[in-house]
N, CA, C and O of each residue as an XYZ file, in Angstrom:
792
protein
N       5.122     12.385      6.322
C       5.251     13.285      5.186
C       4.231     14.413      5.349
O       3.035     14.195      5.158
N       4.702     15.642      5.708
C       3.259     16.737      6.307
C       2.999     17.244      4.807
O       2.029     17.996      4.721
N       3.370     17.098      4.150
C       2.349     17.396      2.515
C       1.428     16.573      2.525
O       0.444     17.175      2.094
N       1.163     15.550      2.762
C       0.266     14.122      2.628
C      -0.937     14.389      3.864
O      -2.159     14.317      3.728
N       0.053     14.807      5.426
C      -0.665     14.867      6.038
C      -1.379     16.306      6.009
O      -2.566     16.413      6.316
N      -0.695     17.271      5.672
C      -1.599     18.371      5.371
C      -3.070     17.949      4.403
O      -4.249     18.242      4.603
N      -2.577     17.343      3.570
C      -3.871     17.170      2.344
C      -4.966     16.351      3.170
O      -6.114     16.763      3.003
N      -4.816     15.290      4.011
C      -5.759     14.909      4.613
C      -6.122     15.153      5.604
O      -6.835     14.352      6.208
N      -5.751     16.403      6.161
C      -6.355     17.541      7.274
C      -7.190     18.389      6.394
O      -8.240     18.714      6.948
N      -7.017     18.938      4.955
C      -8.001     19.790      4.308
C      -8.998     18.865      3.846
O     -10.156     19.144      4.157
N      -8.765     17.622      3.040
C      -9.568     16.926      2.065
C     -10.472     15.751      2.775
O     -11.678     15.534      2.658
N      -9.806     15.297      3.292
C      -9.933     14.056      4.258
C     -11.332     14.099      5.003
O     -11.598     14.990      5.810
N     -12.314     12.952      4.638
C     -13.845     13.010      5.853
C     -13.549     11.809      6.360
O     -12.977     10.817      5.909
N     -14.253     12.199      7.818
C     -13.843     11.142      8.999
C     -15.674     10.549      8.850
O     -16.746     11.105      9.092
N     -15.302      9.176      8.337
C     -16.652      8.980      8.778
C     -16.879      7.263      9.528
O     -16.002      6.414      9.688
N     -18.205      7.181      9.843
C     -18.704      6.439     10.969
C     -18.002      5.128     10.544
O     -17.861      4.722      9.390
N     -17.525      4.451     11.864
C     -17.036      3.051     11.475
C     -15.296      2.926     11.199
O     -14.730      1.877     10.893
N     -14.634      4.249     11.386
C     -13.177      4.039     11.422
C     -13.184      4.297      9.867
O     -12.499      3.413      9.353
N     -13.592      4.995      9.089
C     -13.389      5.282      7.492
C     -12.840      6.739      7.636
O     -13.164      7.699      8.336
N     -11.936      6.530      6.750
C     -11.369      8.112      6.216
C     -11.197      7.962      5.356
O     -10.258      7.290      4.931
N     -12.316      8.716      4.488
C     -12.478      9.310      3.016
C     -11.807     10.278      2.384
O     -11.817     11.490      2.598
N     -11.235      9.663      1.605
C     -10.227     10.724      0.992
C      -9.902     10.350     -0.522
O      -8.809     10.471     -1.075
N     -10.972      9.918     -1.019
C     -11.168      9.777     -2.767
C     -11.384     11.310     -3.642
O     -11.612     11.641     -4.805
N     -11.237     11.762     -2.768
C     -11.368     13.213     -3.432
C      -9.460     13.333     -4.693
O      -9.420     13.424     -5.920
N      -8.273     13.279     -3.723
C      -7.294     12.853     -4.340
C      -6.246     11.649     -4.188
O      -5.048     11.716     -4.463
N      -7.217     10.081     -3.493
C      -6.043      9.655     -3.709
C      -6.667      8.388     -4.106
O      -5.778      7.673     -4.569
N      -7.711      7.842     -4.127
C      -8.305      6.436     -4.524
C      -9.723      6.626     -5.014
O     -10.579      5.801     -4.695
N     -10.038      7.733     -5.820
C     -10.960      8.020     -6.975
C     -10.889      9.182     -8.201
O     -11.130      9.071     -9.403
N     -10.340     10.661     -7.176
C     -10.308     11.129     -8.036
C      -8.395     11.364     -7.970
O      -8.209     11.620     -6.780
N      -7.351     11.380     -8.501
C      -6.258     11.202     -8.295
C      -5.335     12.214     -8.519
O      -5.212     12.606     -9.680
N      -4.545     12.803     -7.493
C      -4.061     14.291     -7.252
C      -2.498     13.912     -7.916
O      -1.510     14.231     -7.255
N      -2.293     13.097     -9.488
C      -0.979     12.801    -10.035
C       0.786     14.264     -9.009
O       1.993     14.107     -8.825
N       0.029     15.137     -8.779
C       1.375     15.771     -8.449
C       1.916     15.156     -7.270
O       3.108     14.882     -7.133
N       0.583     14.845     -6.017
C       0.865     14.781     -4.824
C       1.860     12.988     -4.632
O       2.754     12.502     -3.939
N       0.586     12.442     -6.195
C       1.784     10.971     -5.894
C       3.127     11.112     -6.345
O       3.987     10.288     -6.033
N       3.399     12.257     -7.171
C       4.959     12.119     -7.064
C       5.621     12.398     -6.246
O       6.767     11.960     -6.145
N       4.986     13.360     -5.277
C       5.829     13.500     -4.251
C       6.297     12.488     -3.068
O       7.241     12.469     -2.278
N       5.107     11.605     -3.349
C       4.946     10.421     -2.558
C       5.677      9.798     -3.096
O       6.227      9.114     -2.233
N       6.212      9.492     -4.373
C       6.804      7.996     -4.903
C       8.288      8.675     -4.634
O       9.314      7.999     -4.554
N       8.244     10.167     -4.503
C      10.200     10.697     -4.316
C      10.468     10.138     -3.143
O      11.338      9.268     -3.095
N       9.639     10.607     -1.760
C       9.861     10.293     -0.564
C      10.008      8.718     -0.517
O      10.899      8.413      0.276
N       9.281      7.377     -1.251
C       9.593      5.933     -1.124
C      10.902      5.976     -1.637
O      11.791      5.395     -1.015
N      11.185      6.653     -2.810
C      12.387      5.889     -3.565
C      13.637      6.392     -2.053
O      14.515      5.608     -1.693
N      13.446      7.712     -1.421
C      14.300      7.686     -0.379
C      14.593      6.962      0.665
O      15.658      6.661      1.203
N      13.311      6.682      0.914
C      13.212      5.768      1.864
C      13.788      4.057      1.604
O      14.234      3.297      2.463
N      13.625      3.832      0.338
C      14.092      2.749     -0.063
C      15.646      2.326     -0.798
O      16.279      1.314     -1.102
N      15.750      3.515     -0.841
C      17.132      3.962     -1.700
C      18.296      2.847     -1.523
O      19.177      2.714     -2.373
N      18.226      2.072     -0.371
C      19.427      0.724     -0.487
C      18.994     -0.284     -0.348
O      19.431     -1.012      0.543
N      17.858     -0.735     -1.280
C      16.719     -2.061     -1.668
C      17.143     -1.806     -3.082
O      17.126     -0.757     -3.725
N      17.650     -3.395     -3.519
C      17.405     -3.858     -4.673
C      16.507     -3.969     -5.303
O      16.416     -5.110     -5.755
N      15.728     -3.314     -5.591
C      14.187     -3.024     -6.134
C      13.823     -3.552     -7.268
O      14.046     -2.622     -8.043
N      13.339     -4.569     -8.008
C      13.269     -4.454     -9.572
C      11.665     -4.689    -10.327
O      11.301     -4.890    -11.485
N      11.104     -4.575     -9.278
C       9.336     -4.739     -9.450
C       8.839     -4.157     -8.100
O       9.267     -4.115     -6.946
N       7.681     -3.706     -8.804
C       6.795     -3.128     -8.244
C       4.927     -4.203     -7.646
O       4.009     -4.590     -8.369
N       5.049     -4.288     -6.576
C       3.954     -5.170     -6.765
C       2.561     -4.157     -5.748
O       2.700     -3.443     -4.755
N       1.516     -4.458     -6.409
C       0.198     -3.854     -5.506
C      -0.978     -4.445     -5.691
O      -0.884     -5.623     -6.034
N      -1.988     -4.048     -5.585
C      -3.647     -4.549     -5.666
C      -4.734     -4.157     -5.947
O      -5.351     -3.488     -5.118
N      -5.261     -4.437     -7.126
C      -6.125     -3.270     -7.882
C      -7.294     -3.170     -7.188
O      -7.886     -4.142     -6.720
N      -7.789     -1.603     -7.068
C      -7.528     -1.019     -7.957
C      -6.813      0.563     -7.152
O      -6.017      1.377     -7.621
N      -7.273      0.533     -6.245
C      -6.420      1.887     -5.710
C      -5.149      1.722     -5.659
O      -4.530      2.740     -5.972
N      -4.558      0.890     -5.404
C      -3.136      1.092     -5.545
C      -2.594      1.378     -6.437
O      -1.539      1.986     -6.257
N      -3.133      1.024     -8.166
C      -2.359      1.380     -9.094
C      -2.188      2.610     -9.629
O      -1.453      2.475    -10.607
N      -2.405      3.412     -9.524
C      -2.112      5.179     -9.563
C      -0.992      5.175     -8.740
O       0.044      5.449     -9.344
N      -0.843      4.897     -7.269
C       0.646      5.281     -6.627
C       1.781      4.754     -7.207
O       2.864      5.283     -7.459
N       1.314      3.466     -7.409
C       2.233      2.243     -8.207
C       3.274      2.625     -9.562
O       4.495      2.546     -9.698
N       2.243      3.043    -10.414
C       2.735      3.523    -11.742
C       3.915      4.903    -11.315
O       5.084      5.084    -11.658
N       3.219      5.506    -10.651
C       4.124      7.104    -10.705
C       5.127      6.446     -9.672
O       6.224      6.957     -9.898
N       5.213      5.660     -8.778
C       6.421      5.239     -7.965
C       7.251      4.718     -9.032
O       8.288      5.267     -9.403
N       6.756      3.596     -9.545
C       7.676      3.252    -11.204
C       8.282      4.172    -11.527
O       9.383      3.947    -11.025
N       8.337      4.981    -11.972
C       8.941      6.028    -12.859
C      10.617      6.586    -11.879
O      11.796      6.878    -12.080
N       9.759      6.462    -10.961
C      11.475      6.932     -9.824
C      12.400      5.862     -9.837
O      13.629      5.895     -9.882
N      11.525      4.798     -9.787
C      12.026      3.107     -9.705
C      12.677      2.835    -10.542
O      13.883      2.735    -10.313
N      12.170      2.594    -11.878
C      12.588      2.890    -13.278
C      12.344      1.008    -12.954
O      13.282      0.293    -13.307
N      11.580      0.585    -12.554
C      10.773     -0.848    -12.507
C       9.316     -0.697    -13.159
O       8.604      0.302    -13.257
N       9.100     -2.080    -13.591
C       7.924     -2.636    -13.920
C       6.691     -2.846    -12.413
O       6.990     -3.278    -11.300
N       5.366     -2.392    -12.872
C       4.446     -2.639    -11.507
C       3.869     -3.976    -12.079
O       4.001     -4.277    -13.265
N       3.014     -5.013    -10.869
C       1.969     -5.573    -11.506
C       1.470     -5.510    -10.256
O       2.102     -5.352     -9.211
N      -0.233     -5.703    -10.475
C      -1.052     -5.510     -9.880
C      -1.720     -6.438     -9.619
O      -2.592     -6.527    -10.484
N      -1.858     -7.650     -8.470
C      -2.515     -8.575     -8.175
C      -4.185     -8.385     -8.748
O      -4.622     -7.254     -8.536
N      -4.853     -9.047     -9.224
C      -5.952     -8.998     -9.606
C      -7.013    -10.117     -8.638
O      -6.893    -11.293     -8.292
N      -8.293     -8.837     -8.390
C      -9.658     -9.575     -7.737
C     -10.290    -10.783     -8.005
O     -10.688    -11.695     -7.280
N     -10.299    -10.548     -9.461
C     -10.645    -11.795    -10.258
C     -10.179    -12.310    -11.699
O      -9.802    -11.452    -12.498
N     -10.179    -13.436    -12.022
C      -9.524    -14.194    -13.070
C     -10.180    -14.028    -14.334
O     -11.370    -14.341    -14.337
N      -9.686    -13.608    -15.414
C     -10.163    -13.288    -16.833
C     -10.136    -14.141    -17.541
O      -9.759    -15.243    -17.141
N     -10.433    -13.986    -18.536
C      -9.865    -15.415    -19.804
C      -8.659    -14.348    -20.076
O      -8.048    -14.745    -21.068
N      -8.190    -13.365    -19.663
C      -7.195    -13.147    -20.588
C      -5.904    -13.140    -19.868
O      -4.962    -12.428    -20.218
N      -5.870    -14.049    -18.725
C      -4.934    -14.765    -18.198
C      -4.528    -16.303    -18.234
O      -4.895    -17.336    -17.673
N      -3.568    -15.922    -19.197
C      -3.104    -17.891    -19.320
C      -2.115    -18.184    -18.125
O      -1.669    -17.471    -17.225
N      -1.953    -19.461    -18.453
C      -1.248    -20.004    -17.493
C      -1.327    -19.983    -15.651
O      -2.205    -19.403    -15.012
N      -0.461    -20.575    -15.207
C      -0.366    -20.558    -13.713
C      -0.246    -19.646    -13.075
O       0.663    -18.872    -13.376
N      -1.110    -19.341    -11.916
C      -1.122    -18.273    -10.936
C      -0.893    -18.175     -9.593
O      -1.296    -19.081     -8.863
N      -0.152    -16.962     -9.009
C      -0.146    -17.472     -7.555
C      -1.473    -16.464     -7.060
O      -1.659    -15.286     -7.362
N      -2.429    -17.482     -6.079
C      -3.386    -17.218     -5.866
C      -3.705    -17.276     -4.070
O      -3.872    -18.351     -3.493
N      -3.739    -16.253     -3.525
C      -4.191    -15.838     -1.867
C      -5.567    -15.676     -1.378
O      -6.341    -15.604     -2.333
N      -6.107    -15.599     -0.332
C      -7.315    -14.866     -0.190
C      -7.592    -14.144      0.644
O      -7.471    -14.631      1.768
N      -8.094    -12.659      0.577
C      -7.733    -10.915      1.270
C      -8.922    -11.091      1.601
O      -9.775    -11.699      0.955
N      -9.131    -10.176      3.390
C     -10.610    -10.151      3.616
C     -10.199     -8.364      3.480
O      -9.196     -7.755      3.853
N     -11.366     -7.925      2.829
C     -11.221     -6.283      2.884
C     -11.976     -5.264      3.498
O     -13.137     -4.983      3.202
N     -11.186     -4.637      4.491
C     -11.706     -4.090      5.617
C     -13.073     -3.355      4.875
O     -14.237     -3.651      5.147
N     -12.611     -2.248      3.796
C     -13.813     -1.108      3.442
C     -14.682     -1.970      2.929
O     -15.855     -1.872      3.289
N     -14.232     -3.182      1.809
C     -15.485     -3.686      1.678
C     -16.300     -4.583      2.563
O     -17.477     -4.857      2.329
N     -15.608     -5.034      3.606
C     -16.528     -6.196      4.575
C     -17.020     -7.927      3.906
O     -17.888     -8.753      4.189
N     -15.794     -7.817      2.810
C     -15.667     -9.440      2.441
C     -14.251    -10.284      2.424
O     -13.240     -9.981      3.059
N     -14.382    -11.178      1.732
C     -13.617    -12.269      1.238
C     -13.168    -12.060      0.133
O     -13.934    -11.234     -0.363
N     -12.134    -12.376     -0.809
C     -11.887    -12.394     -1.898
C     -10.967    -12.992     -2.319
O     -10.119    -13.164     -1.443
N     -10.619    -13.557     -3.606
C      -9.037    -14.224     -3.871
C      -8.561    -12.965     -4.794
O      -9.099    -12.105     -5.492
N      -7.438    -13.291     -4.457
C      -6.448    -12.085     -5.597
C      -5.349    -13.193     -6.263
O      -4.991    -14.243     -5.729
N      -4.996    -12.765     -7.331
C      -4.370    -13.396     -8.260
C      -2.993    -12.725     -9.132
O      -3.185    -11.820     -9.943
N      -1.807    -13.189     -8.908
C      -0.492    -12.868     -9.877
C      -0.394    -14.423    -10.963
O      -0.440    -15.653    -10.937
N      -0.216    -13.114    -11.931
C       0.484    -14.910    -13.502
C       1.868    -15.188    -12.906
O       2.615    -14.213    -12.825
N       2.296    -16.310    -12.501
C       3.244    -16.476    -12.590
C       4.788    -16.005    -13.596
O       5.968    -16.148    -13.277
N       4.269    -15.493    -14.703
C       5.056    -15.611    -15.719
C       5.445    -13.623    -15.037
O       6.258    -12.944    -15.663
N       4.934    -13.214    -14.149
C       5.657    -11.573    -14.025
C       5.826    -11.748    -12.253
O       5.347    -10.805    -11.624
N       6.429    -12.811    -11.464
C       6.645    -12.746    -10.109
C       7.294    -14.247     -9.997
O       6.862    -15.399     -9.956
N       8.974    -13.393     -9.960
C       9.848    -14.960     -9.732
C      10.675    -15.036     -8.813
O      10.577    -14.236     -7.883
N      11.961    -16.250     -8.820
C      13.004    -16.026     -7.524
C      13.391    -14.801     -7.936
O      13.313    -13.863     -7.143
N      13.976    -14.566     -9.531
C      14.896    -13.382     -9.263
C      14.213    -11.876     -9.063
O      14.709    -10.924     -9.666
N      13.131    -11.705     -8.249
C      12.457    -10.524     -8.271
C      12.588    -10.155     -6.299
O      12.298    -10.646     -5.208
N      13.105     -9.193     -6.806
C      13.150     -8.166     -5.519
C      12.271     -6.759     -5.449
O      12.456     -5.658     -5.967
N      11.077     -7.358     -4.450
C       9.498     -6.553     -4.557
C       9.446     -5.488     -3.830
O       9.666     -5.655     -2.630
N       9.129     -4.011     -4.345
C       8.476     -3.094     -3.376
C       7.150     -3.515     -3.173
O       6.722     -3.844     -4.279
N       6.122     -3.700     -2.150
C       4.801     -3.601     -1.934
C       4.185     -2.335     -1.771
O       4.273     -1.674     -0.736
N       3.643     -2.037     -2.655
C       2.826     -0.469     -2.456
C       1.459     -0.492     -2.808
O       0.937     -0.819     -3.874
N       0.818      0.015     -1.454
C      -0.771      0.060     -1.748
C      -1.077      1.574     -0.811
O      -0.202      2.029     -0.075
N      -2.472      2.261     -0.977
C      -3.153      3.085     -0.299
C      -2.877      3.247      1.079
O      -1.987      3.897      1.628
N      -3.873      2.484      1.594
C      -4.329      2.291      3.174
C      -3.795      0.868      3.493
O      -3.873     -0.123      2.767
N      -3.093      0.994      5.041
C      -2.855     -0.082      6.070
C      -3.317     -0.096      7.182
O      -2.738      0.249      8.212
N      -4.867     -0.669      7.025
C      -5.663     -1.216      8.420
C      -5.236     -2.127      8.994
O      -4.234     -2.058      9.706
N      -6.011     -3.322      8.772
C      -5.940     -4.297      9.403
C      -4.380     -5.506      8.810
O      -4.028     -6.568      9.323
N      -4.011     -5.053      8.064
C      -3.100     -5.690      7.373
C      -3.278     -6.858      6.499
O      -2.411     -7.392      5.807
N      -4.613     -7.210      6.630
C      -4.860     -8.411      5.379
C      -4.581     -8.531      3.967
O      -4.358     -9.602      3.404
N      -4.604     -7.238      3.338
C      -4.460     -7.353      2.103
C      -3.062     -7.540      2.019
O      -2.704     -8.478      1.307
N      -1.780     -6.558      2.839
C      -0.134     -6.662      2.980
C      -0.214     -8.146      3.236
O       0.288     -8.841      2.353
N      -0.743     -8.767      4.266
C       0.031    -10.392      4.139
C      -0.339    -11.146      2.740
O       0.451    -11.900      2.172
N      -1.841    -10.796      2.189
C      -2.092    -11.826      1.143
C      -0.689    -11.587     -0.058
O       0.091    -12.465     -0.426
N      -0.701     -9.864     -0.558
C       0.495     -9.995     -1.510
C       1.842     -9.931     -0.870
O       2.804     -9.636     -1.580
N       2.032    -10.217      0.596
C       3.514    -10.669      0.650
C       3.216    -12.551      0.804
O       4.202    -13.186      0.432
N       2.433    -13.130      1.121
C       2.487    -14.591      0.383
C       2.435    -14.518     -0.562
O       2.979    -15.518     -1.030
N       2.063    -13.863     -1.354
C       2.163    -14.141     -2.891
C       3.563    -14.050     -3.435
O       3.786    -14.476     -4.569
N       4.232    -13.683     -2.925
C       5.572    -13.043     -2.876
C       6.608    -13.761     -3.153
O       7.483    -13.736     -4.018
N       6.147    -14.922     -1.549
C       7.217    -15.924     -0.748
C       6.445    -16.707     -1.646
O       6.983    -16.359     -2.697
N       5.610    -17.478     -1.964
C       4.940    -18.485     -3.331
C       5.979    -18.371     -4.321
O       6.724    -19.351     -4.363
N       6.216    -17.489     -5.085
C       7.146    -16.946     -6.226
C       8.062    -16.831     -5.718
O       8.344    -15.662     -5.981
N       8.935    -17.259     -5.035
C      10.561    -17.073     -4.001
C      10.744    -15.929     -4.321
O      11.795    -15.830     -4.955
N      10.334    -15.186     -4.219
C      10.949    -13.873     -4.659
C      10.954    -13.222     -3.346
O      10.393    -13.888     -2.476
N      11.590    -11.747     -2.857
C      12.053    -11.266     -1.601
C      11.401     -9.918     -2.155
O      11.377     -9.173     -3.135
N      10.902    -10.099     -0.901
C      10.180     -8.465      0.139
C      10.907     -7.666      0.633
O      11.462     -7.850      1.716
N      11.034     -6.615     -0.088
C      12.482     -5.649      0.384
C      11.270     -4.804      0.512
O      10.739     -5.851      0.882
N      10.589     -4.178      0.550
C       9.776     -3.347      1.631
C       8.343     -3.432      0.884
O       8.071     -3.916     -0.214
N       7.307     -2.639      2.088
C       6.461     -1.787      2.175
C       5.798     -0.241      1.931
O       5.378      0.331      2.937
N       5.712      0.335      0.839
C       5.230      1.680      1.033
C       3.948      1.553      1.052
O       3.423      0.601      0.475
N       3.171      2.544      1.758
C       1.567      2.671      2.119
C       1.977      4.164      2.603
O       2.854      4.561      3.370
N       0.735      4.996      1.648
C       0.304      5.772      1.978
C       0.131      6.486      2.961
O       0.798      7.493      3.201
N      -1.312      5.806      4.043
C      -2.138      6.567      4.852
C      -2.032      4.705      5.793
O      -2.190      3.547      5.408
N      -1.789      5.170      6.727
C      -1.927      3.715      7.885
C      -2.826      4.104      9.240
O      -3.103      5.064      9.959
N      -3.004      3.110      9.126
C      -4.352      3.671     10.298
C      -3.799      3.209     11.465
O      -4.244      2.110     11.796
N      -2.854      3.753     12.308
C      -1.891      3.493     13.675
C      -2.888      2.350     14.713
O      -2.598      1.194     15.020
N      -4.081      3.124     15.079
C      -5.045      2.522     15.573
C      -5.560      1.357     15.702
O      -6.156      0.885     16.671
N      -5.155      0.592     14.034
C      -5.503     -0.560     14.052
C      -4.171     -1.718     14.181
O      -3.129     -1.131     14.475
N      -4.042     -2.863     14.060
C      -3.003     -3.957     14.261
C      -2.606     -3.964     12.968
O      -1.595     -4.664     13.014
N      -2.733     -3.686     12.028
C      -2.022     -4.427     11.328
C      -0.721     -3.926     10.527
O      -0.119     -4.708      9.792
N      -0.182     -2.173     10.750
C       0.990     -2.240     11.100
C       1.991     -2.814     11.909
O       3.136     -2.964     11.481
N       1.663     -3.132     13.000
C       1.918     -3.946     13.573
C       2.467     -5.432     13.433
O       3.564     -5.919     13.703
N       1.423     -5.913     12.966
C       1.277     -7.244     12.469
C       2.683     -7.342     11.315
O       3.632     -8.125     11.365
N       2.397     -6.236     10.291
C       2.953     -6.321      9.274
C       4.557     -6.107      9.797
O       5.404     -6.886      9.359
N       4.926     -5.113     10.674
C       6.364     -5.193     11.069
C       6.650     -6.525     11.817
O       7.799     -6.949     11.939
N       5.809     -7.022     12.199
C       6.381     -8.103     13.077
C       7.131     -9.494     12.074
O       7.805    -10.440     12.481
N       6.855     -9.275     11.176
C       7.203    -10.113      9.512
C       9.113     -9.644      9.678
O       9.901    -10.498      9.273
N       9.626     -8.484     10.190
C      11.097     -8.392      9.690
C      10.770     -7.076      8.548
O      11.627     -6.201      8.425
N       9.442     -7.007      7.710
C       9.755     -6.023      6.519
C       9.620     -4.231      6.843
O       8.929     -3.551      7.602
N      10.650     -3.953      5.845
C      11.013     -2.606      5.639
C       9.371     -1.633      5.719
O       9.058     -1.255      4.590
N       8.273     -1.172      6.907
C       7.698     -0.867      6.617
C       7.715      1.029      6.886
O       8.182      1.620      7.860
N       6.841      1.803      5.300
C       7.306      2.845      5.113
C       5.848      3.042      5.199
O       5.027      2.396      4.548
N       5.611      3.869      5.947
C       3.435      4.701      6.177
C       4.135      6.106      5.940
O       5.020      6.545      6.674
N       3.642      6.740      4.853
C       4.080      8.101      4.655
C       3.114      9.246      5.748
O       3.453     10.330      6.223
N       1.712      8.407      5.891
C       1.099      9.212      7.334
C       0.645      8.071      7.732
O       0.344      7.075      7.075
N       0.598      8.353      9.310
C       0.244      7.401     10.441
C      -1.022      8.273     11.009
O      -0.787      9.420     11.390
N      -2.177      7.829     11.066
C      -3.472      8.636     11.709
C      -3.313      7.445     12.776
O      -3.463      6.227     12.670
N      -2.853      8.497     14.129
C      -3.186      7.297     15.348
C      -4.808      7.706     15.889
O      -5.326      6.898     16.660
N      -5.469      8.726     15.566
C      -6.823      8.461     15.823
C      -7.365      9.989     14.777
O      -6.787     10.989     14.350
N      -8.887      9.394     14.706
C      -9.585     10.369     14.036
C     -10.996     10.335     14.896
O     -11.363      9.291     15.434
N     -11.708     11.476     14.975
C     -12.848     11.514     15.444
C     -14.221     11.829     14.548
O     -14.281     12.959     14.062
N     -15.129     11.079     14.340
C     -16.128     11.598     13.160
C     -16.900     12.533     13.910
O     -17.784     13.150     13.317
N     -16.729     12.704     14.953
C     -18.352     14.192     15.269
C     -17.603     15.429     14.765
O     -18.110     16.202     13.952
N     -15.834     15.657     15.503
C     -15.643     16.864     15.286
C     -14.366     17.021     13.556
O     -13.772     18.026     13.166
N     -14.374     15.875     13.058
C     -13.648     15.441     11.855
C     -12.104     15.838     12.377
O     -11.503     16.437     11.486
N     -11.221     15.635     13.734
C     -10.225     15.807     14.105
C      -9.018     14.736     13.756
O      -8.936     13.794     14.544
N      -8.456     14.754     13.111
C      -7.528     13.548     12.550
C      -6.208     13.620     13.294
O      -5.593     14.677     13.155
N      -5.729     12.797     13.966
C      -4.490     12.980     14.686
C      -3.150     12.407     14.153
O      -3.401     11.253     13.806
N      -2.088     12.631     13.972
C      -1.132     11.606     13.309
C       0.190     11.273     13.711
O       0.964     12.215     13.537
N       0.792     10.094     14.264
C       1.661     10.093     14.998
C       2.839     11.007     14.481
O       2.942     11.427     13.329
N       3.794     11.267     15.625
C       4.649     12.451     15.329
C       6.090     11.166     15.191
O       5.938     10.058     15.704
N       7.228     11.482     14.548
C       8.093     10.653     14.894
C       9.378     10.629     15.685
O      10.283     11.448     15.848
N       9.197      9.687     16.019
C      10.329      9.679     17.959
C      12.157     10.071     17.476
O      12.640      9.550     16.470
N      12.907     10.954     18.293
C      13.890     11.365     18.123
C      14.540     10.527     17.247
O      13.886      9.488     17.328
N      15.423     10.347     16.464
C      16.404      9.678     15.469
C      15.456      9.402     14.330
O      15.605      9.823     13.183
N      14.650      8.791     14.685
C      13.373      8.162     13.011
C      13.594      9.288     11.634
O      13.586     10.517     11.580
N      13.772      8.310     10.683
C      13.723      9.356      9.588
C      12.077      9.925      9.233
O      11.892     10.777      8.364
């Protein structure tokens, strides 16, 4: 998507350790026009998926999430870090190691909003390493419910876990692919796509 990738050729800092910062508009301070353009391009991309929920992982994902809803005309929920009192009942519960932060964590869905009859978009930010995509697609297959795709943002080509994540069978949609970035001269590169690819 060269709107997306334009914005993170102007906005975008390459910094030490494989990070590309780009909270300026998309996971702090939040550029609402640019995600609609983003949630038009998923609903195309997804356009012959039975779609009827929206699933992601707080907290950056839920800004893309919500405005993808609206094209969807689905409900989002947002796996949660940690458990409240103001969650009753049974949960399906995974555990994500997270690249930016450099831990462990469990994430958590109520059972009572992820069932058989739910047919899931997965939409989050960034796809590094792919840990967080497998924890909420087990969460998924826990709740019999079916994985009719992937949207992500910004994917980091470089690393496995696009990879990883196609090797599953699922519909995966990276609206930009950075196959490399350099932090001395802040050069961001992004794969181009091969004859026929939409």
């Amino acid at each position: 998507m060269k709107l997306l990738e334009g914005r993170i050729q102007k906005d975008g800092v390459v910094k030490a350790g494989g990070v590309l910062k780009v909270d300026s508009f998309l996971n702090h301070q939040m550029d609402v026009e640019l995600f609609d353009a983003m949630a038009e391009e998923w609903k195309r991309l997804f356009a012959n998926r039975p779609i009827n929920k929206i699933l992601t992982i707080e907290a950056s994902g839920i800004g893309i999430a919500c405005i993808a809803a609206r094209h969807f005309h689905v409900p989002v929920v947002f796996a949660k870090k940690a458990k409240s009192i103001n969650i009753d009942g049974e949960v399906y519960a995974t555990p994500i190691h997270s690249f930016t932060h450099g831990r462990e964590y469990e994430v958590i869905v109520s059972r009572k909003y992820i069932g058989p009859e739910d047919h899931v978009l997965i939409l989050d930010d960034f796809l590094a390493n792919g840990c967080a995509l497998e924890g909420l697609m087990s969460l998924v297959k826990d709740a019999g419910a079916v994985v009719e795709g992937v949207g992500i943002a910004i994917e980091k080509g470089f690393q496995r876990g696009g990879d990883r994540i196609r090797a599953t069978g699922a519909q995966v949609e990276s609206l930009a692919i950075v196959d490399s970035m350099d932090e001395k001269t802040g050069l961001i590169r992004f794969r181009t796509k091969e004859a026929g690819e939409q």
